[in-house]
C-alpha positions in Angstrom: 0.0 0.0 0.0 1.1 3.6 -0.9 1.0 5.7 2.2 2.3 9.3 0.8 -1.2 10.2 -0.8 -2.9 9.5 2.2 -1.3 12.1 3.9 -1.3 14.2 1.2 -5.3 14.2 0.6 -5.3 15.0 4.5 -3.1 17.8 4.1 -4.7 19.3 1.1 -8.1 19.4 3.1 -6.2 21.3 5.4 -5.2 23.4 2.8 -8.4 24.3 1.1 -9.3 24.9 4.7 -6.7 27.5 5.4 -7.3 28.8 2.0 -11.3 29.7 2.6 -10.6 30.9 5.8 -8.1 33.4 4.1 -10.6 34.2 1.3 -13.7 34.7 3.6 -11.3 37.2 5.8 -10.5 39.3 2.9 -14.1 39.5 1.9 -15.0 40.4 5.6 -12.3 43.1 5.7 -13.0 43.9 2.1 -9.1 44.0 0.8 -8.0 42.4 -1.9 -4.4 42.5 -1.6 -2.2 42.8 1.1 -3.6 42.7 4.6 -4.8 46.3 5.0 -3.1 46.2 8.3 -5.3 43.7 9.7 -3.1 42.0 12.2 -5.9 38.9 12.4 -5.6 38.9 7.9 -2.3 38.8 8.7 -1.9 36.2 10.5 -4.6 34.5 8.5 -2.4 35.1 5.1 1.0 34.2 6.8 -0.4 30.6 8.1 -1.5 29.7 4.6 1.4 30.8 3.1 3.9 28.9 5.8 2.0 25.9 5.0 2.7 25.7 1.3 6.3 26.7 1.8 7.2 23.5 4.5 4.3 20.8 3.6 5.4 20.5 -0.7 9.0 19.6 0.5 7.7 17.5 3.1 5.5 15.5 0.7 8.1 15.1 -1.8 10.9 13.5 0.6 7.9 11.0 1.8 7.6 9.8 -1.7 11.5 9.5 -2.6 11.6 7.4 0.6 8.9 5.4 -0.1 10.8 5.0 -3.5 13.9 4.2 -1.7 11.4 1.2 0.2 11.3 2.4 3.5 9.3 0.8 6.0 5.6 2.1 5.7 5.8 2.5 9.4 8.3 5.3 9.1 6.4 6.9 6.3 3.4 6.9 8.6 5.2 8.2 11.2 6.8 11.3 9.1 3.1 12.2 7.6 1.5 12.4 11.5 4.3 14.3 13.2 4.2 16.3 9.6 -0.1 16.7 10.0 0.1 17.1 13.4 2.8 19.8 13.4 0.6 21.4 10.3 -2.6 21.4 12.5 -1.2 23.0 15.4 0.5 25.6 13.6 -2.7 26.4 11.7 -4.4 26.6 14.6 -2.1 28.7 16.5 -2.6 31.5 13.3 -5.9 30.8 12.2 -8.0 30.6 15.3 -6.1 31.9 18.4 -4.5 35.8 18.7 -1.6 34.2 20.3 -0.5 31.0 20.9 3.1 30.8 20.3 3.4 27.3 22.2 1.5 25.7 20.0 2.9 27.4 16.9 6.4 26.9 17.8 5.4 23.0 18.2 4.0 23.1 15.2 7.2 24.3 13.1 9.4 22.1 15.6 6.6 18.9 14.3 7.4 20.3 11.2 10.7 20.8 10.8 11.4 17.4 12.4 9.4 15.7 9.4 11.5 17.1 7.0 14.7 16.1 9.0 13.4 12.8 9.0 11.9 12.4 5.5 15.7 13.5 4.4 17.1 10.5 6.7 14.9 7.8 5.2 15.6 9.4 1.4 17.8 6.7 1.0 19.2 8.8 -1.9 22.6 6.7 -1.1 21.2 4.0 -2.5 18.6 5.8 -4.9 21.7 7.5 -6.9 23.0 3.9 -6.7 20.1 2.7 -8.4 19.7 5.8 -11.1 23.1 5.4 -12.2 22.8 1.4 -12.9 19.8 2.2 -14.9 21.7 5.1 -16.6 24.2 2.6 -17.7 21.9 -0.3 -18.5 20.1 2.2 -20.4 23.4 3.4 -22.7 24.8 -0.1 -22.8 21.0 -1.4 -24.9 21.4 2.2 -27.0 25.1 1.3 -28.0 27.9 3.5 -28.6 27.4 7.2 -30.0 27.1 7.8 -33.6 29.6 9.1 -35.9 29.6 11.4 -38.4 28.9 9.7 -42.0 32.4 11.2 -43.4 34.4 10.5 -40.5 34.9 6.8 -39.1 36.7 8.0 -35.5 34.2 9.7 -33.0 34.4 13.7 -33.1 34.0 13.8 -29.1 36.1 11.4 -26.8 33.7 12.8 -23.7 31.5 10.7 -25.5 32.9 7.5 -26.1 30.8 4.3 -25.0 34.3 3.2 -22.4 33.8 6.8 -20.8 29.9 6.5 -20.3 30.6 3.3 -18.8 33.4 4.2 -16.6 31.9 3.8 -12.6 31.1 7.8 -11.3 33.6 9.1 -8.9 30.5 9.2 -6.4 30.1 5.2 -6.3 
């Protein structure tokens, strides 16, 4: 079972959520751009955008380490310490004047999910993986092609023994 689009359906809820709250706030305070010094639009505007700046990154390291095979277990855990971080920070903006224990929970639940989706990337053994295939994938299309009035290859970069060469990285 996938596990990343779980988390992400939740989180776009949330999102929409954030969103109308935002868009019903403007109407109510009839600006259109900007806050028009508003401190609750403010905080409002600043929680929606927070959340699309941290959750996309978030989202996108769950899914390279479920790539990489990591145990669903971890996933899960990455996507509720990323919802719950996401929820208490919206909260915090959207529906308190002041909480700053919660919020600062929030982007601590937050940041930690990010820490942790970049520990279980696996991207050791990803780039391991994308530079087999990279080489499978030359060694079925065969050496470069040569220009029809010349029988030697016009770029040695390019010969088939350098494409196969193992990367310095490996």
């Amino acid at each position: 079972m996938v596990v990343t689009p779980l988390y992400a359906s939740i989180l776009a809820f949330v999102y929409v959520a954030l969103t109308y709250n935002v868009i019903r706030n403007r109407y109510r305070f009839k600006v259109s751009l900007g806050d028009g010094g508003h401190t609750k639009l403010n905080r409002l505007i600043r929680g929606h955008g927070n959340f699309s700046e941290y959750v996309p990154i978030s989202l996108l390291l769950m899914v390279i380490a479920e790539l990489a095979n990591t145990d669903k277990t971890i996933i899960h855990l990455i996507g509720v310490i990323l919802l719950s971080g996401r929820l208490l920070h919206g909260y915090a903006l959207a529906l308190t004047d002041s909480n700053m224990f919660a919020r600062r929970t929030g982007m601590i639940l937050t940041i930690a999910s990010i820490v942790m989706g970049r520990k279980w990337t696996g991207t050791g053994s990803l780039s391991r993986r994308l530079a087999a295939l990279i080489s499978e994938t030359i060694g079925k299309v065969g050496p470069p092609r040569t220009f029809s009035n010349s029988s030697t290859n016009l770029c040695p970069l390019t010969s088939r023994e350098s494409l196969m060469r193992k990367p310095m990285w490996m």
